[in-house]
N, C-alpha and C positions, 0 to 999 in steps of 0.2 A: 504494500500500500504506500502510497507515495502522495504528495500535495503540493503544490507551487500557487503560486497569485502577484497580484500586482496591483500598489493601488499608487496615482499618479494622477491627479487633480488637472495635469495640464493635457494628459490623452484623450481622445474620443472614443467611444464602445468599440467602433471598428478597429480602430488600432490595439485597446483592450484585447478583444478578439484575437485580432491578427497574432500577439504576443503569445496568446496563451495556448494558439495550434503551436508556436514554436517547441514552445516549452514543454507541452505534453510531449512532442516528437521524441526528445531527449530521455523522457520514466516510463513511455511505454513500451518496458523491453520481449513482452512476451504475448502472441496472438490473442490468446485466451480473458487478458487481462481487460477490463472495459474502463472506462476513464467518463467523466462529464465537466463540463465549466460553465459559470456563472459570473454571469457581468452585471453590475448594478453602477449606482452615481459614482467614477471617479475607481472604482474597484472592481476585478477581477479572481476570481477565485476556479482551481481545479482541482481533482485528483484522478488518480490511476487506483485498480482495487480491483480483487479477484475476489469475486461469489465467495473461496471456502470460508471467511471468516465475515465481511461486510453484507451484515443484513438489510439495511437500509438504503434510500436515493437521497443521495446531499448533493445539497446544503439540507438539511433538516432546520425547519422554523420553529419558533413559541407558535402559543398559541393566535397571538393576537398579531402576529407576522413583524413586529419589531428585530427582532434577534433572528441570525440565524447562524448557524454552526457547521462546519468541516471539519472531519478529525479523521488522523490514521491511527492505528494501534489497536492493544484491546483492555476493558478493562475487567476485573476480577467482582464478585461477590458485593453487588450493591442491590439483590432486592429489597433488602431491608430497608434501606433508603428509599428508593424510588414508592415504596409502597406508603413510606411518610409523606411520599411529596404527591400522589393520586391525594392521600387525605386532606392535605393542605388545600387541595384544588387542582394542580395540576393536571393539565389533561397529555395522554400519551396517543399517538396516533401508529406509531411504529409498536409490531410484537416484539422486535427483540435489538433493538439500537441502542447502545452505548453513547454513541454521539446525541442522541435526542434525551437520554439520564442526566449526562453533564451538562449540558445546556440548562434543563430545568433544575440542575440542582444548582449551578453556579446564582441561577435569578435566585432562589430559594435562601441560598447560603453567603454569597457571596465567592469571592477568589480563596476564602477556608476550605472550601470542599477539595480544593486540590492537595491539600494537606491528608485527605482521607483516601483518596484514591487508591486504589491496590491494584497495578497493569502498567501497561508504559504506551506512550502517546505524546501526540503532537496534536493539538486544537489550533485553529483559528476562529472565533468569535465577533461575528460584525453587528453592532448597536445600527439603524438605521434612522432611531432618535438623535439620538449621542454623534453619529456620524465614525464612530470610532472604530478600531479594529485593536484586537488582543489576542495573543498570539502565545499558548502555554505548552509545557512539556513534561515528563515525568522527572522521580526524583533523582533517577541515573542519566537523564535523558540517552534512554535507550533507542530510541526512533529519531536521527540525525534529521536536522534542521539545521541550515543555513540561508542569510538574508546579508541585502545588500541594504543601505540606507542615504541617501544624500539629498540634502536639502527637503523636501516636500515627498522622494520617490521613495516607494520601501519595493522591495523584490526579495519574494524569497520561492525555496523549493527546499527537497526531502533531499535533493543531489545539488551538486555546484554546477552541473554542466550547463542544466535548463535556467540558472539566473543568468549568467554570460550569455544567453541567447539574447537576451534586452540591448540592443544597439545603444543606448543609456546609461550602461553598466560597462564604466572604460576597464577595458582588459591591462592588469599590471600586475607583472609577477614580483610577488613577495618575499624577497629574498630569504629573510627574515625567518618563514616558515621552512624554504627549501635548505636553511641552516640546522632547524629543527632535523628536518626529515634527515639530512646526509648524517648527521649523528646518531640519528635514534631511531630513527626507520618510521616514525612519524611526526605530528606536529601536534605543538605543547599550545595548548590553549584554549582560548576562542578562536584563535589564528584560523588561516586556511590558505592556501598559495595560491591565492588573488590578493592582493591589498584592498581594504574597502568589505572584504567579503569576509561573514565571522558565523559560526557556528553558535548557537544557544546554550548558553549554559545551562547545568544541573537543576530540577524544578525554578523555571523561569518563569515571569510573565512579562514578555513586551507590550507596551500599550502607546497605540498612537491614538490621542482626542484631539477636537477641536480641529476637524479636518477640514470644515468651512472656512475657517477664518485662524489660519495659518497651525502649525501640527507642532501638539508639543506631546513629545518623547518620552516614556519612561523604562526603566527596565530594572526588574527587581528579581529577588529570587525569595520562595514562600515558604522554604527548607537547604536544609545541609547540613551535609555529614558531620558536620562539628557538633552539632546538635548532642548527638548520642557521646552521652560518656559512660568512658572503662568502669567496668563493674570489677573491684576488686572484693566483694564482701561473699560472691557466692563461691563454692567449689566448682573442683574438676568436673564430677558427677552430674553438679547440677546443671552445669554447662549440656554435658554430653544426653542427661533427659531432653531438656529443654531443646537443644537441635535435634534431635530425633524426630521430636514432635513437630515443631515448625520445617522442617525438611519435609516430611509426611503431608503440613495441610498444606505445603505450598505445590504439592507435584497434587492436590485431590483438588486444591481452589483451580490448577487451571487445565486439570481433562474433566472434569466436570458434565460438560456439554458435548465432550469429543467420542465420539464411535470408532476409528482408528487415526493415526500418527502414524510419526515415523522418528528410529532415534538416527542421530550418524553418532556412533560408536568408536571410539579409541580405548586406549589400553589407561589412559585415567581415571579418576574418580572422578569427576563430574558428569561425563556422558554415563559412566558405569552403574552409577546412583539414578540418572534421569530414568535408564533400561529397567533396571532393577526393581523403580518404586512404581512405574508402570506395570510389571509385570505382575507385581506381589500385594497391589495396592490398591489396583482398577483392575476393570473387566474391559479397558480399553485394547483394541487390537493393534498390535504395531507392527514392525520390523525395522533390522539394524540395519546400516552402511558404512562401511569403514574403504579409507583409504590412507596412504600415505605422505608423511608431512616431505616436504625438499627441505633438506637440510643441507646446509654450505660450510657449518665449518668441518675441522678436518679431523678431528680428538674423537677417541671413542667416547670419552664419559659424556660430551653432550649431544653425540647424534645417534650413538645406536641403538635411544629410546624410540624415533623415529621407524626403526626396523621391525618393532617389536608389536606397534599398534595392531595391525593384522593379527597376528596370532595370537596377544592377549585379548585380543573382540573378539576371535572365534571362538577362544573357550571362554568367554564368559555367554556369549549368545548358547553356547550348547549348556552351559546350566541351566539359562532362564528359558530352554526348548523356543526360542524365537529362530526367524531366519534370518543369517546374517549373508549381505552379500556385498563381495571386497574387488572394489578399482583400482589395478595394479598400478605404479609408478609408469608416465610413457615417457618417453624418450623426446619425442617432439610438442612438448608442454610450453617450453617459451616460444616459439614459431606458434601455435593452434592458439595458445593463452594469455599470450601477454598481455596484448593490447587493448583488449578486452578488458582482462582485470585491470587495468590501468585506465580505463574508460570508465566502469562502473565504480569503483571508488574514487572517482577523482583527482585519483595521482596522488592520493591523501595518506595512504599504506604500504609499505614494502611487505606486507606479508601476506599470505592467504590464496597464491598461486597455486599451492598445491592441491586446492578442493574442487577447481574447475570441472575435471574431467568427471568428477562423483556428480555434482551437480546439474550437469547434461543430463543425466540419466534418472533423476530425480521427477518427480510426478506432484501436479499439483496437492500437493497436502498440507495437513500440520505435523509443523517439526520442532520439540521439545530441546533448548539451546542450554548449553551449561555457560552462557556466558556471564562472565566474574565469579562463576564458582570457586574456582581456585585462589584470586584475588581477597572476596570475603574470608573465607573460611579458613585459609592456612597463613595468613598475617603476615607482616613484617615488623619487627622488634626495634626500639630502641629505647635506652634504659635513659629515667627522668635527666639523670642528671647532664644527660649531652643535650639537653636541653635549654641550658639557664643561660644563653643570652644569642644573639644573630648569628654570632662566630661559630659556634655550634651546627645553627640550621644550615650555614654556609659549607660546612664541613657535611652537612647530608647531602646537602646539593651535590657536592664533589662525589662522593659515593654513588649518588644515584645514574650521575652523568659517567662515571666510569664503568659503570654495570650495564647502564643501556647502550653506551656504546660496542661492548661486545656484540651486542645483538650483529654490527655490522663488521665482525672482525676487525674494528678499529680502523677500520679504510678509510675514512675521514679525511684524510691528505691526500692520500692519496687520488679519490674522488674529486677534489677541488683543484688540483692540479691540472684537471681538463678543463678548466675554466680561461679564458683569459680575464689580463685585468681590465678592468680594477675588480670583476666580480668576484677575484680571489678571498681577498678581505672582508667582504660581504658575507662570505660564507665560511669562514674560520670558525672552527667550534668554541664557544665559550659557554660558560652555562647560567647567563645574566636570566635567560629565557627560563630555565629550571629551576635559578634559587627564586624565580619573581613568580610562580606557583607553588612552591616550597612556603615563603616567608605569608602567602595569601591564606594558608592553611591554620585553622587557631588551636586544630586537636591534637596536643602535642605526640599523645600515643598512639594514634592511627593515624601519623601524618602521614606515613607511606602506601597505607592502604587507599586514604582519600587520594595526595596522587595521583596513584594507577586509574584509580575509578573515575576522576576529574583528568584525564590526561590518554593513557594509554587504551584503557576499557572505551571511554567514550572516542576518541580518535581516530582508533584502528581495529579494536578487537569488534566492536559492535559493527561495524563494517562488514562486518564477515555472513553474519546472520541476514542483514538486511537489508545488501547491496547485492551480495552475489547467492547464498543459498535464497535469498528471497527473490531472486526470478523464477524458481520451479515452489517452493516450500514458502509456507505464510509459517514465521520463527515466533514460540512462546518461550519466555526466558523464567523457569520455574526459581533460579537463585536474585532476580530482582523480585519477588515476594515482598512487599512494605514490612513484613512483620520480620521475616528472614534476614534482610540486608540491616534492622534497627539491631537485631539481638545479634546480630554478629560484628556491628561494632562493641558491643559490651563486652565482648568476651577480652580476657586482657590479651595483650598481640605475644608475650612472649610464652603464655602458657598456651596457643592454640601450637609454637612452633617446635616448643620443647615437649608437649605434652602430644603431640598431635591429635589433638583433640579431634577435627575433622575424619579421621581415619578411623578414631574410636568409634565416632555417630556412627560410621556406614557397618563396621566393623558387627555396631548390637543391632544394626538392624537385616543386616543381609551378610550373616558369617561366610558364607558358603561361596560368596562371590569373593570378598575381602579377602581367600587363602589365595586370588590370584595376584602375584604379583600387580605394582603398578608404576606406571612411566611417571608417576607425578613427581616423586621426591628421586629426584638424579642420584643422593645418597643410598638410596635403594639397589643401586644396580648389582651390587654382590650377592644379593638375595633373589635377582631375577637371574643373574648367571647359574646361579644352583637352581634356581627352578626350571631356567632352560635346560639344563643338564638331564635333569632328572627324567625332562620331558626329551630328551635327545635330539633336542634342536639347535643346539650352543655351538655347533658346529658349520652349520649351513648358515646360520644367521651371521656367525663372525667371516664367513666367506662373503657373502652377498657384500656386507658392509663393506670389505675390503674391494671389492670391484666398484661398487657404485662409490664411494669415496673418494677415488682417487682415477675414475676416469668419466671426469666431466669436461671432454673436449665435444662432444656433438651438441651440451649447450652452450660452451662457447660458441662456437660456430654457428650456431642459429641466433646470441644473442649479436654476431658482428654483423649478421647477412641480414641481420633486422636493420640495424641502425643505420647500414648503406642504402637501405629502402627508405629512409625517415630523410624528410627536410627539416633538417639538424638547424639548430641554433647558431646563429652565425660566432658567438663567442664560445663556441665547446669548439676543441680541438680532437677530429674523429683522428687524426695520423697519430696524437699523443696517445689515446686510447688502443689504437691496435698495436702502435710500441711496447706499453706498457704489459699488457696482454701477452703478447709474446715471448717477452720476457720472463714471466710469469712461467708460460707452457714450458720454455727450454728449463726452467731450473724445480720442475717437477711443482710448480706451487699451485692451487686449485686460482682463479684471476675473478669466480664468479662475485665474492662479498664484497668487491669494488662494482666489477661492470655491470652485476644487476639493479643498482642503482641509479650510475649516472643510465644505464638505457630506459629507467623509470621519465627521469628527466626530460629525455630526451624524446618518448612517449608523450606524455605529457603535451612538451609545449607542442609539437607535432598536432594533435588533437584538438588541444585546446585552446592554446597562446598566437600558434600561427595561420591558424584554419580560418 
């Protein structure tokens, strides 16, 4: 599901119009999918949406046609509400719309009610009194949203591609962001690699009034993660009841209405739990998918978890008697995938190429997401006292920016070095960008979890779910739960990492799955070697790793035969890149954790910057 609009005081409906075919052109990625728009005084409103989850025709109106509402997403367990709000008066004209509950509850309650919400979502809301437009999201904002704004015009979409459509909306690449990205493999912020162009933050509300007689701005937020503080007074125990339970009603608040799904299964706990508590839970019908992650670097201890996904999903799929069926790694993934995933995420993510080829094969359904399972539930530590003054937080930044930068095997210079100048210096790693979300954080012991969840979760990882399994699959995200993500801040972050409290939840509620090994905790892997063993696979598995590891020349060679087909940026230097590359090959060194980057780039502006 997807939304875009535009509202612009100085356009006429046909221009209106004319924008919003453009803009659909760019979110309507699949035949099946139906889309509608709506133009009123001075504003334009659409969305994209597939039948298996959107019951209703929006805009959905009040009763008395004042208000009317757009929304993607879905939300959780409010009859009890809505049944207040029939009593109040309300009248309901849709059997089962979510968009037409918010709308009367927001008249009913106010901008509180999004405080209660349990789902995740993007609203827009137009006053045709007020003249207004308000624009909210959930508390992870799980459902990306990005807007452009200048002077009197607002422009936004679910994707970046369809606001660039706006001839209005000057194209300027952000260097700023693509500093983010060549570091960390995404961008830190509300940023986005436009200038001008920003992503919505965590439960937002934009609101533009007074669109008669010139527009004045707000933008607020109605919650945050700071909110929740560490509980040091309860136990281990209580911890591990308490998630049990709350893991339990959050996979039953949202199959609830669902007759079958679908899981994509890995050898971790979060897809293993999702399997699992559908299987043992509900009477919902499913089946698993698994595939293989591409992994670049070159050490066993962090890629031969990657090998492993497959065959810890087949036998966990043969305990819970589901069918499991597995997409082998192809060969010609960067050549069939690149550009593509670089199109639907907006050149926004270095990661998540590897799910392509599952997701062709994928069928309209619902697909139950562990996204930030891992992030909530297995914490990061730091003890008060590296706490007590900036120097300190300065000293996390440093940490945090030298841990993401592995992500990219530290290529960072080397990436930049295919720049000419001055865009060198432009794009030098420094981590002013990381401590200046770092030092915005007020929760001192969850400040690495907020982070991830304010940074990398909403960034890149949600991207995964919603950009690219969401062209076959509509994604429900059972660990964004309201209740789940509050009580997993409380938990204190050093006892979920030394106690692994997480592992204990799945441990009492599903023993039998828990004796399988898991790719989650990389300190694990002596205990999956002996269970490989045992299982007398330890041997094919450490072969295959060693072939596929260390002969990644046929995607080189599709990521060079790309970039010769791309009209390159006139300050990237293609002769330095096939130099460097080369050198690379002669002295046995893998060349992909630099050039799968700058060809993101390069992607990119190709698409978007010079088209």
């Amino acid at each position: 599901m997807k939304i875009y609009g535009v509202f612009d005081p100085n356009r006429s409906p046909n221009e209106l119009k004319t924008l919003l075919e453009k803009m659909n052109s760019q979110l309507d990625h699949e035949k099946y999918w139906k889309s509608g728009n709506f133009i009123t005084e001075n504003f334009g409103i659409g969305h994209v949406y597939s039948e298996i989850v959107v019951h209703d025709i929006q805009p959905v109106w009040n009763e008395n046609h004042t208000k009317f509402i757009v929304m993607v997403g879905k939300i959780f367990d409010y009859e009890k509400m809505k049944k207040e709000l029939v009593e109040k008066g309300h009248i309901f004209t849709c059997a089962n719309s979510d968009a037409e509950f918010v709308l009367h509850g927001i008249e009913e309650w106010g901008e509180r009610l999004l405080r209660d919400l349990n789902g995740f979502f993007v609203l827009v809301i137009y006053d045709t009194i007020e003249k207004s437009i308000s624009v909210a999201n959930d508390r992870c904002a799980a459902k990306p949203f990005y807007y452009y704004m200048q002077n009197s015009t607002l422009v936004f979409a679910s994707e970046i591609k369809a606001i660039i459509k706006d001839n209005k909306v000057k194209k300027e690449i952000n260097w700023d962001g693509w500093r983010d990205f060549f570091s960390y493999g995404f961008v830190l912020g509300n940023k986005t690699l436009f200038k001008n162009v920003y992503s919505l933050p965590p439960a937002a509300v934009l609101k533009i009034k007074g669109i008669s007689n010139g527009c004045n701005v707000s933008l607020k937020q109605y919650w945050n993660y700071s909110e929740i503080q560490v509980d040091h007074a309860n136990s281990e125990q209580y911890f591990i009841e308490k998630g049990t339970e709350l893991l339990k009603e959050a996979i039953l608040r949202q199959t609830k209405h669902l007759k079958k799904c679908i899981v994509l299964l890995s050898g971790g706990y979060d897809s293993r739990f999702i399997a699992s508590a559908i299987r043992y839970y509900t009477d919902v019908r499913f089946e698993t998918f698994t595939t293989r992650m591409i992994a670049v670097a070159t050490s066993l201890k962090s890629t031969l978890p990657t090998f492993l996904d497959p065959i810890l999903a087949k036998e966990i799929a043969k305990i819970l008697k589901v069918k499991n069926t597995y997409f082998p790694k192809i060969y010609d993934i960067y050549s069939r995938y690149l550009v593509e995933k670089v199109f639907l995420l907006d050149g926004m993510s270095l990661e998540h190429l590897w799910i392509m080829p599952l997701v062709d094969n994928l069928s309209g359904q619902i697909s139950l997401d562990g996204l930030a399972g891992g992030v909530l539930m297995t914490g990061a530590s730091l003890k008060k006292k590296t706490l007590t003054s900036a120097n300190n937080v300065r000293n996390i930044a440093i940490m945090l920016h030298q841990q993401m930068r592995k992500l990219l095997g530290s290529q960072t210079e080397v990436i930049i070095d295919f720049f000419e100048n001055p865009f060198k210096e432009k794009l030098k790693p420094k981590i002013d960008n990381l401590l200046h979300e770092i030092m915005s954080i007020k929760n001192e012991e969850n400040i690495i979890t907020i982070f991830h969840m304010s940074n990398r979760t909403k960034n890149a990882i949600a991207l995964l779910p919603n950009n690219i399994i969401g062209k076959r699959a509509t994604c429900f995200f059972p660990f964004l739960d309201k209740d789940l993500v509050e009580f997993s801040l409380t938990i204190p972050p050093i006892m979920k990492i030394t106690k692994k409290l997480y592992a204990r939840m799945l441990a009492k509620m599903f023993p039998e799955i828990m004796r399988i090994p898991s790719t989650h905790y990389l300190l694990a892997r002596d205990s999956i070697r002996k269970w490989l063993a045992r299982c007398k696979l330890l041997p094919s598995v450490l072969a295959q790793f060693t072939i596929e590891t260390f002969s990644f020349g046929k995607e080189v060679s599709q990521l060079l035969n790309l970039l010769e087909s791309l009209r390159l940026p006139p300050f990237v230097n293609l002769s330095r890149i096939k130099k460097r590359t080369q050198q690379h090959l002669e002295r046995g060194k893998n060349p992909l954790p630099f050039l799968t980057p700058i060809s993101h780039f390069c992607i990119w502006y190709s698409i978007f910057y010079s088209a």
